[in-house]
C-alpha positions in Angstrom: 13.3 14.2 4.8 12.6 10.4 5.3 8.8 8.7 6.6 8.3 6.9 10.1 5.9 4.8 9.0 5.9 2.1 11.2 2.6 1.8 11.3 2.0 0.9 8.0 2.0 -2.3 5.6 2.6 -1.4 1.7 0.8 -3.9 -1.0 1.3 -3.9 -4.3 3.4 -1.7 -6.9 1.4 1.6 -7.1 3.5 3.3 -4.4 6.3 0.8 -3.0 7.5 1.0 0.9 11.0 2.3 -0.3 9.4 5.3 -2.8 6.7 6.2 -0.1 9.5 6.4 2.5 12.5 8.0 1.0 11.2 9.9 -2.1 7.1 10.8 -1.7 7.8 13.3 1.3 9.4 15.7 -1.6 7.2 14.8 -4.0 4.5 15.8 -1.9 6.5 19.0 -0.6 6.8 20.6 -3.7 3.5 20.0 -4.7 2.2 21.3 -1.3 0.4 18.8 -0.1 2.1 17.8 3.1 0.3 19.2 5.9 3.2 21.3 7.7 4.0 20.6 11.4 5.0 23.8 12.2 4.3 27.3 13.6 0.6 27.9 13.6 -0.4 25.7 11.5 1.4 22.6 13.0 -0.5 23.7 16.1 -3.6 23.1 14.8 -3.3 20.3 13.1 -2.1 19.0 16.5 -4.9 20.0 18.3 -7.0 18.4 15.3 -5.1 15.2 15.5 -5.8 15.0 19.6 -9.4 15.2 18.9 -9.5 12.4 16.0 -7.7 10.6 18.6 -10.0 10.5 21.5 -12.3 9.9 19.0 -10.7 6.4 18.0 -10.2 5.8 21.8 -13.8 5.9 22.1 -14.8 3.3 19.7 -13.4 0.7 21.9 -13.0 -3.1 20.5 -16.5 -3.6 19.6 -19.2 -1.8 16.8 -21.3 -1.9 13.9 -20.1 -0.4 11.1 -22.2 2.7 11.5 -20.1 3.1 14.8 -16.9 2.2 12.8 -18.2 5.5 10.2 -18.9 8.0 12.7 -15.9 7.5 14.9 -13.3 7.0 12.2 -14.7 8.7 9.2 -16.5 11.4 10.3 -13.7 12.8 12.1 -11.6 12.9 8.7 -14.1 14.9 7.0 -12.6 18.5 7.9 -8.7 16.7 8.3 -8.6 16.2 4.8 -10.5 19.1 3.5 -14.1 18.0 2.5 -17.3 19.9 3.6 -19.5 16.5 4.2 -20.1 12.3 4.6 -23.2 11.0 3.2 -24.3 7.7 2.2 -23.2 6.7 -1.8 -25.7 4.4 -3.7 -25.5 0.9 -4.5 -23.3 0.6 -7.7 -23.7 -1.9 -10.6 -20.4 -4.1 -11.2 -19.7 -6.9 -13.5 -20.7 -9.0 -9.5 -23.8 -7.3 -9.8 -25.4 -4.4 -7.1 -22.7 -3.6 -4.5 -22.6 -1.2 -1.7 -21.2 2.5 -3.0 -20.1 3.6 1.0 -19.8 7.0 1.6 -18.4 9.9 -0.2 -16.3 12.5 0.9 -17.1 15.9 -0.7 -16.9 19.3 -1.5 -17.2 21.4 -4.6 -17.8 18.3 -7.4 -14.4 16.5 -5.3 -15.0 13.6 -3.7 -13.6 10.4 -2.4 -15.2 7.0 -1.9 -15.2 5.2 1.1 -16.6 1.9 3.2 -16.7 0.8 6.8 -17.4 -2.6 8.5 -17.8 -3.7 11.7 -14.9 -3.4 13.9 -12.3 -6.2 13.9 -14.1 -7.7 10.5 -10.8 -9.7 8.1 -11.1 -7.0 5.3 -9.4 -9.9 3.0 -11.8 -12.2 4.0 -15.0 -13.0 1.8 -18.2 -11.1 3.5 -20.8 -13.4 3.4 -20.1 -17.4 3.9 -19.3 -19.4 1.2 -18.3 -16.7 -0.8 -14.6 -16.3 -2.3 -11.7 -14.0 -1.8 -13.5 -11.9 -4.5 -16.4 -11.2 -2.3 -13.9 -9.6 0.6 -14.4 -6.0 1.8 -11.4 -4.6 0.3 -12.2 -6.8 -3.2 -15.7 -5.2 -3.4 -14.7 -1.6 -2.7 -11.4 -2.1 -5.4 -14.2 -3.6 -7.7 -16.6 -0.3 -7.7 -13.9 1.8 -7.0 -12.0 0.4 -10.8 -16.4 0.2 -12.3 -16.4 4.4 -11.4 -13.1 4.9 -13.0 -12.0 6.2 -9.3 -8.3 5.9 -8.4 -8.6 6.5 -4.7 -10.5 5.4 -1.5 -10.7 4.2 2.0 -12.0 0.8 4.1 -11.5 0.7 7.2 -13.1 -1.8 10.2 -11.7 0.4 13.1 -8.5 -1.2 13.6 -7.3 -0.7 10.3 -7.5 2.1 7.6 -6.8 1.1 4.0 -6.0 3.7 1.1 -7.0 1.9 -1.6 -5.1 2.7 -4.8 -6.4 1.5 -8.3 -4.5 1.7 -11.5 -6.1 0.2 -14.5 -2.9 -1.0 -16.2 -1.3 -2.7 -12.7 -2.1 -4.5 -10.1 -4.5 -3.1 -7.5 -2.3 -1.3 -4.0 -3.3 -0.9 -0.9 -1.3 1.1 2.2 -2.4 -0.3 5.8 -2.6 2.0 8.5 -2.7 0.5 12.3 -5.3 2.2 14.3 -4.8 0.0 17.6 -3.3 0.5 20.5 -0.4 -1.7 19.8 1.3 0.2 17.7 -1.3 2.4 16.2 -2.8 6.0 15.8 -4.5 5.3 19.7 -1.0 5.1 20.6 0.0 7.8 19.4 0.2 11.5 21.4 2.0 13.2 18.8 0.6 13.6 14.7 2.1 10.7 13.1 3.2 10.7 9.6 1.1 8.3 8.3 -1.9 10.5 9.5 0.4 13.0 7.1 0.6 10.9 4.3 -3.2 10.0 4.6 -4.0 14.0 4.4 -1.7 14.5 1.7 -3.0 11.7 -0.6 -6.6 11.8 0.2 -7.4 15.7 -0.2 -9.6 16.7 -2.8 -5.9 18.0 -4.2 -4.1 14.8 -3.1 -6.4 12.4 -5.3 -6.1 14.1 -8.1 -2.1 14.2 -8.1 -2.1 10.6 -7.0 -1.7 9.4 -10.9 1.4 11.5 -11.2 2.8 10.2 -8.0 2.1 6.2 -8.7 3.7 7.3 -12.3 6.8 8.8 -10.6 6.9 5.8 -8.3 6.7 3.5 -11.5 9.7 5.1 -13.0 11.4 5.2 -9.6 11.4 1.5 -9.7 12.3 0.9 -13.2 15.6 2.6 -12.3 15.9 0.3 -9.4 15.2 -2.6 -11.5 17.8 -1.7 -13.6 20.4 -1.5 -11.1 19.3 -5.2 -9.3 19.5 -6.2 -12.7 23.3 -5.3 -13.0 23.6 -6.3 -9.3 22.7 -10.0 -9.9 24.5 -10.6 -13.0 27.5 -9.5 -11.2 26.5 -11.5 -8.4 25.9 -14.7 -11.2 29.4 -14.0 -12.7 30.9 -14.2 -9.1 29.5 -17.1 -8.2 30.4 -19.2 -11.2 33.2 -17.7 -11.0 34.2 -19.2 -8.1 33.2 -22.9 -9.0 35.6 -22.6 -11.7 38.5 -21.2 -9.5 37.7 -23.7 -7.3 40.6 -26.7 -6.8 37.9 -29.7 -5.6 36.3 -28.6 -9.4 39.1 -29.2 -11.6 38.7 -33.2 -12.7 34.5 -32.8 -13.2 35.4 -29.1 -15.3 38.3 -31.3 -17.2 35.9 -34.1 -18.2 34.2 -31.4 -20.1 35.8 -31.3 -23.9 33.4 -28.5 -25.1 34.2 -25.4 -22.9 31.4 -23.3 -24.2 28.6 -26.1 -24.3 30.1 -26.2 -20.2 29.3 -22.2 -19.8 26.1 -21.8 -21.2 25.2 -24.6 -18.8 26.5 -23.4 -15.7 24.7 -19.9 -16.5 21.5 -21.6 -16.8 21.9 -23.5 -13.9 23.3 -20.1 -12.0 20.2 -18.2 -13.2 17.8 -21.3 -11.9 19.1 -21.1 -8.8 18.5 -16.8 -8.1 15.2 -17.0 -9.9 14.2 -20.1 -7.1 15.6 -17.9 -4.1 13.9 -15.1 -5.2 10.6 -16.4 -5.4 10.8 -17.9 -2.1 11.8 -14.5 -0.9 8.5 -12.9 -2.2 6.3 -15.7 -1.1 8.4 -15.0 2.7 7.5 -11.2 2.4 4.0 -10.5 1.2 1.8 -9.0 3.9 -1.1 -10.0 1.6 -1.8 -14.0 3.2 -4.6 -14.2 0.6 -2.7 -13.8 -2.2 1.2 -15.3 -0.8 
């Protein structure tokens, strides 16, 4: 059972695209936490998810971020199985007094999250002048990591952000479109990113999600391992072929010490994968602040 997740934009290495597509749905199966789309309670849930969706339709393109809460968070409260949405203190970080958004709760459970006005660059800084470090979704990851919580939420309306903390990595984020375009107001039937949202953000989904980024970490180490044997093979090939090559033979000749001639080739093999994939990475990251 793969994801359509389509809608979605992956950052960072707590949950990769890959792992979240083709190994979390069974992760997430066996610990029963993927809401099930059929019978009676797939019914529901679609009736549910038509409601949330009118909801969004009515925001429109413009609103405060009050308007942003009620029409986008509110509606969550119930879909992911808290009992209310009330307003979080201010929280002290090493930036000083920050806001503390809302909080998701129900019986000592909760789950942290912000809103902004609709359309607002949550990777942009929030006041003028101020640095990327000042951006919605760096002021929410910094109280989020000051409260020792892994999960939360930041959304402006177009966009909904899980926000994933892991002290000893990088901070992750999953994107979820809420436009038209291609997002949950285009969408008639639940989508699976509306899934995975329930799944990870439940009072039962938060507190699994350090097992799951855990499984996703050794997930990846075993796909590191195999690239790894990959691009040797793929080095070896290609020098392979320069030596085998005819137009080669007086430059490799003038070369009395065969294995001083080897070791450089290697390096110079090596160089050039290590410069290709960087330039790959800097090509794919969604994330323009930090590209």
């Amino acid at each position: 059972m793969d994801f359509n997740l389509e809608d979605c934009l992956f950052l960072g290495p707590a949950l990769p695209e890959p792992f979240v597509k083709f190994h979390l749905p069974a992760h997430l199966a066996k610990a029963k936490l993927l809401p099930d789309l059929k019978g009676p309670k797939g019914k529901e849930m679609q009736k549910r998810w038509e409601a949330h969706r009118r909801k969004l339709k009515e925001l429109g393109d413009e609103g405060g971020s009050i308007r942003v809460k009620n029409h986008v968070l509110e509606p969550l409260v119930a879909d992911l199985g808290y009992e209310t949405l009330e307003k979080a203190e201010e929280v002290t970080t090493r930036e000083g007094e920050e806001s503390g958004g809302w909080l998701f709760e129900k019986e000592g459970a909760r789950l942290r999250a912000w809103s902004v006005d609709v359309g607002t660059d949550l990777d942009a800084p929030s006041r003028r002048g101020r640095a990327y470090r000042f951006s919605p979704t760096r002021i929410a990851v910094r109280v989020l990591q000051t409260l020792q919580e892994r999960v939360g939420l930041l959304t402006d309306g177009t966009e909904l952000r899980i926000l994933i903390c892991d002290p000893a990595r990088p901070d992750s984020y999953i994107s979820i479109a809420l436009d038209r375009a291609r997002g949950w107001r285009s969408r008639r039937e639940v989508p699976d990113s509306f899934r995975l949202l329930v799944a990870l953000t439940s009072p039962r989904g938060v507190a699994q999600v350090p097992r799951l980024t855990d499984e996703a970490r050794l997930n990846q180490s075993q796909v590191t391992k195999e690239l790894r044997s990959q691009a040797r093979a793929a080095v070896e090939g290609f020098l392979q072929e320069v030596l085998d090559d005819p137009r080669n033979r007086e430059a490799l000749a003038a070369h009395s010490d065969t294995g001083a001639l080897a070791r450089e080739l290697w390096r110079e093999g090596l160089i050039l994968v290590y410069r290709l994939l960087f330039v790959l990475k800097l090509e794919s990251s969604p994330d323009l602040a930090r590209a």
